[in-house]
BAGU-438917 format. One record per residue (C-alpha): residue number from 0; residue in three letters; x, y, z. Coordinates in steps of 0.5 Angstrom, whole numbers, plus 500, padded with zeros to 3 digits. Example, Ala and Ser with C-alpha at 12.3 -4.5 7.8 and 13.67 -1.06 7.14 Angstrom:
<sites>
  zami  midren   px   py   pz
     0     Ala  525  491  516
     1     Ser  527  498  514
</sites>
This chain:
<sites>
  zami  midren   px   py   pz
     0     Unk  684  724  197
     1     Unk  679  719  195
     2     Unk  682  713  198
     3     Unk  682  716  203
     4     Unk  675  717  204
     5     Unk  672  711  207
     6     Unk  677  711  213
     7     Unk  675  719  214
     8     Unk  668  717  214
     9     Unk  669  712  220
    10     Unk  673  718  224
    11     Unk  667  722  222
    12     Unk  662  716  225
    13     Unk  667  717  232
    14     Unk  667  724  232
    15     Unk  659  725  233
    16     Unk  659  719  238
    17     Unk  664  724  241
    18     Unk  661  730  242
    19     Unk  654  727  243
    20     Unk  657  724  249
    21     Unk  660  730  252
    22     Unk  667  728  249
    23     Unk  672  732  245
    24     Unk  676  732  239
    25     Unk  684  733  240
    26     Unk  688  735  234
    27     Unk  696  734  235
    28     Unk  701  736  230
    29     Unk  708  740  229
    30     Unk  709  745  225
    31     Unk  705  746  218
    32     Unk  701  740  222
    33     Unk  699  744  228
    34     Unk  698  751  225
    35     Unk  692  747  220
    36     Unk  690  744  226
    37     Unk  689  750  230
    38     Unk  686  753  223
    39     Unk  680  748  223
    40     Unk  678  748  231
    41     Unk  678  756  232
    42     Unk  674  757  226
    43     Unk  668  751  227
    44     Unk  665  754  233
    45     Unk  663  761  230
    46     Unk  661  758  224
    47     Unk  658  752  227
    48     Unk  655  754  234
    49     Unk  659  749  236
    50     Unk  661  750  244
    51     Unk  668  752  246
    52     Unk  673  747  247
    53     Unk  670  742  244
    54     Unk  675  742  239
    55     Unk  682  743  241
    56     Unk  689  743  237
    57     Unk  695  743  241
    58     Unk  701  745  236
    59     Unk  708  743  239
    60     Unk  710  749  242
    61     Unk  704  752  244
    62     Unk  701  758  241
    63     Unk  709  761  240
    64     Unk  710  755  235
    65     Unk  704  760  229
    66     Unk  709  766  229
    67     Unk  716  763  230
    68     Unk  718  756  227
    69     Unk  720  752  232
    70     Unk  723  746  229
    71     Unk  726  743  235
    72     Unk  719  741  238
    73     Unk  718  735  234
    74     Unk  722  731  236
    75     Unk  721  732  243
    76     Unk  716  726  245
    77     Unk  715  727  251
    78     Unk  711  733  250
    79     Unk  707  731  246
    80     Unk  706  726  252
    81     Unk  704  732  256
    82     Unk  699  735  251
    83     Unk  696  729  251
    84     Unk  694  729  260
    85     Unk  688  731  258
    86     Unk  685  728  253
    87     Unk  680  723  256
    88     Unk  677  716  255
    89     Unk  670  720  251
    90     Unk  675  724  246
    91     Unk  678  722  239
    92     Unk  686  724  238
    93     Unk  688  726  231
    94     Unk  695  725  230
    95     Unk  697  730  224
    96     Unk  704  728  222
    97     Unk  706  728  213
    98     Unk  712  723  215
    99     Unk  708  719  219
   100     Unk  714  719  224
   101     Unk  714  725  228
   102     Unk  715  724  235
   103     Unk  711  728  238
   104     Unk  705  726  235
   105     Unk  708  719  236
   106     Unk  708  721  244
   107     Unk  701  725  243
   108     Unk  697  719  240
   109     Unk  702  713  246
   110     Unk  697  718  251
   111     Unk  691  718  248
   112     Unk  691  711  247
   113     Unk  693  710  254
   114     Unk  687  714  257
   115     Unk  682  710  253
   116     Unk  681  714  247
   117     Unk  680  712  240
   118     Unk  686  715  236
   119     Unk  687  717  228
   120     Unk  693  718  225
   121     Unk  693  722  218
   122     Unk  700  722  215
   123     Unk  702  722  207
   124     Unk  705  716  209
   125     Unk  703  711  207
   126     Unk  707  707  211
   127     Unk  707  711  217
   128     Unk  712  708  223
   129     Unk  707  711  228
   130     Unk  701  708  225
   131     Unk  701  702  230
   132     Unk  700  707  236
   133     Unk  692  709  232
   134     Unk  686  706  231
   135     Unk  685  709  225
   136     Unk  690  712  219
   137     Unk  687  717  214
   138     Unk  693  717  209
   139     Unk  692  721  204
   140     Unk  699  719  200
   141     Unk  701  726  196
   142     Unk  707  723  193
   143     Unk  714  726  192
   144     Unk  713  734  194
   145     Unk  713  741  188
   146     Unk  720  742  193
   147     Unk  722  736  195
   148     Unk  721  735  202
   149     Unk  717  741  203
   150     Unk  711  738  207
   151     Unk  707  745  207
   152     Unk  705  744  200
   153     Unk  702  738  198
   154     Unk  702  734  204
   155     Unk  699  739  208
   156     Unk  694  742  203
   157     Unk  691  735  203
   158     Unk  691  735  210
   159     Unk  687  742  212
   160     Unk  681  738  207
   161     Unk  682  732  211
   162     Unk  680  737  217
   163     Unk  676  741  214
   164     Unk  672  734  211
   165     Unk  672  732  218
   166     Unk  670  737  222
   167     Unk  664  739  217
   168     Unk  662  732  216
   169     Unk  660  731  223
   170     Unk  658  738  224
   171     Unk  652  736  219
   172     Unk  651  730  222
   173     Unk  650  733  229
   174     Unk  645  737  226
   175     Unk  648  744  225
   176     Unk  645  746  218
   177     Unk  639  745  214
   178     Unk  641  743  207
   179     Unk  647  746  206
   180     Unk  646  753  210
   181     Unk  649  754  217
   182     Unk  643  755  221
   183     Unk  648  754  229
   184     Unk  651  761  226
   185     Unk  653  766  231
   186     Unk  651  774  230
   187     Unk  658  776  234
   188     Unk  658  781  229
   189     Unk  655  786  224
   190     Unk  656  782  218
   191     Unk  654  774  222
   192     Unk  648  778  224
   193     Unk  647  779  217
   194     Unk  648  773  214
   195     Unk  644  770  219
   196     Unk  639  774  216
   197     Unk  639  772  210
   198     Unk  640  765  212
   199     Unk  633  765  215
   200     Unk  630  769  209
   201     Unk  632  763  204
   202     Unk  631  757  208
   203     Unk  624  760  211
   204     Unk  621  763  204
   205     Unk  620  769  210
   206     Unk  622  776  209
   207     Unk  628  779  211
   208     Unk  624  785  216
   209     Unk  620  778  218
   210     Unk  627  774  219
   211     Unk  631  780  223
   212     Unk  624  781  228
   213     Unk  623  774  229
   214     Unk  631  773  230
   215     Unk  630  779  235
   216     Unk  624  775  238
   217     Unk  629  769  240
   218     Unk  634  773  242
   219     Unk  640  772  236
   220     Unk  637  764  236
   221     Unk  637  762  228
   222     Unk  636  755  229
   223     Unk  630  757  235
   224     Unk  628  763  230
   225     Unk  628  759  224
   226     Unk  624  752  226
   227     Unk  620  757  229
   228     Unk  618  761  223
   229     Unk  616  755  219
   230     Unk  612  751  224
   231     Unk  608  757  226
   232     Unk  608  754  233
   233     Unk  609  757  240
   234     Unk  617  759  241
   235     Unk  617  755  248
   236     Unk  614  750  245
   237     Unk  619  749  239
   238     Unk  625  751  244
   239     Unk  622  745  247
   240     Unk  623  741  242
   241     Unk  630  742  239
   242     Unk  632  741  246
   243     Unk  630  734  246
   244     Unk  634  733  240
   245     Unk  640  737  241
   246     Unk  638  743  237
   247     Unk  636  739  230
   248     Unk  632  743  226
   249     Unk  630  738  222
   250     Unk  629  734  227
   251     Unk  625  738  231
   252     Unk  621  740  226
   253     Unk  619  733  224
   254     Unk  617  732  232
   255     Unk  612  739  231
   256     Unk  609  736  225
   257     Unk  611  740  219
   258     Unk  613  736  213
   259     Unk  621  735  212
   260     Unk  622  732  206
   261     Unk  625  737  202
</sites>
């Protein structure tokens, strides 16, 4: 997994300039490889405050392929060229395959680069056959299997940490924590409204009834609630603020004045 690291900080680099700019980040993969990929992007947006759709997985076969196996739809490329029609020239395509072979994501990653967008590869392989079709390979090479060719353990394992490394990275760097709490949170239930709770109490120093009533103020808006909290000003003119700087925190906080450093 380390040597892979330098090569995921770029993937992380086009990710951020990505997003920033209104693109997306597409993850394509079949079997193990598309269920991770749909893992990553369904749970970033909640934990993140990440808009949907920002992050799309396309598994092949779709959505029946996280229930059933559907062992053929792999080696199909042209629906992994299908799945492709809408990536865009400001998105990123992660191509996610162990064997660095399949064919689907072989035609997903063809599509992507034939649309303008930067293409990544992350395989187990290090010499991947699709590798020519990514601008970028992340290979994490876990040697032979536990079972033998049973990529959903090693293989697969090191690939949901290349996702989860690579989603979270760029979450930090667009500014969607501070420090290490989730400050973009959504209270979309009992227990995120208390967590949100308790993320505010710890990263203002205020208490939770404080926390709770200025969440309450600005309207479930942790990042508003908190940068709020700490600089004492006017929730309009600290709204104003983190909007100039796409909602981050610390950033804002550094235009209102307040001391950052910590």
């Amino acid at each position: 997994m380390a040597a892979a690291l330098p090569k995921l900080a770029v993937a992380v680099d086009w990710v951020v300039d990505a997003l920033r700019a209104g693109g997306r980040l597409h993850y394509f993969g079949a079997g193990s490889s598309g269920r991770i990929a749909v893992l990553d992007a369904a749970e970033v947006p909640p934990t993140f405050g990440l808009s949907a759709g920002s992050i799309v997985a396309h598994p092949a076969g779709g959505q029946d392929a996280m229930q059933v196996a559907l062992e053929g739809v792999e080696d199909d490329e042209r629906l992994g060229l299908a799945s492709a029609a809408d990536v865009g020239p400001a998105d990123v395509a992660v191509g996610i395959t162990a064997s660095g072979r399949t064919p689907y994501v072989a035609g997903a990653l063809r599509a992507a680069k034939a649309a303008g967008a930067r293409t990544v590869l992350v395989s187990s392989n290090p010499a991947a056959p699709v590798a020519s079709l990514a601008d970028l390979c992340v290979i994490t090479d876990t040697g032979p299997e536990a079972i033998a060719g049973s990529t959903r353990l090693k293989a697969a394992t090191a690939h949901k940490l290349v996702l989860n490394s690579l989603s979270t990275a760029a979450m930090v760097r667009l500014g969607m924590t501070y420090s290490n709490l989730m400050v973009a949170v959504q209270g979309l239930n009992s227990k995120l409204r208390l967590r949100q709770v308790r993320i505010l109490s710890e990263a203002s120093g205020f208490s939770a009834d404080r926390c709770a009533t200025e969440l309450t103020r600005c309207d479930g808006d942790l990042r508003l609630a908190l940068a709020s909290l700490v600089s004492g000003r006017p929730v309009g003119e600290v709204a104003q603020a983190l909007d100039s700087v796409q909602g981050n925190v610390r950033q804002a906080l550094a235009l209102l004045g307040e001391d950052v450093s910590r």
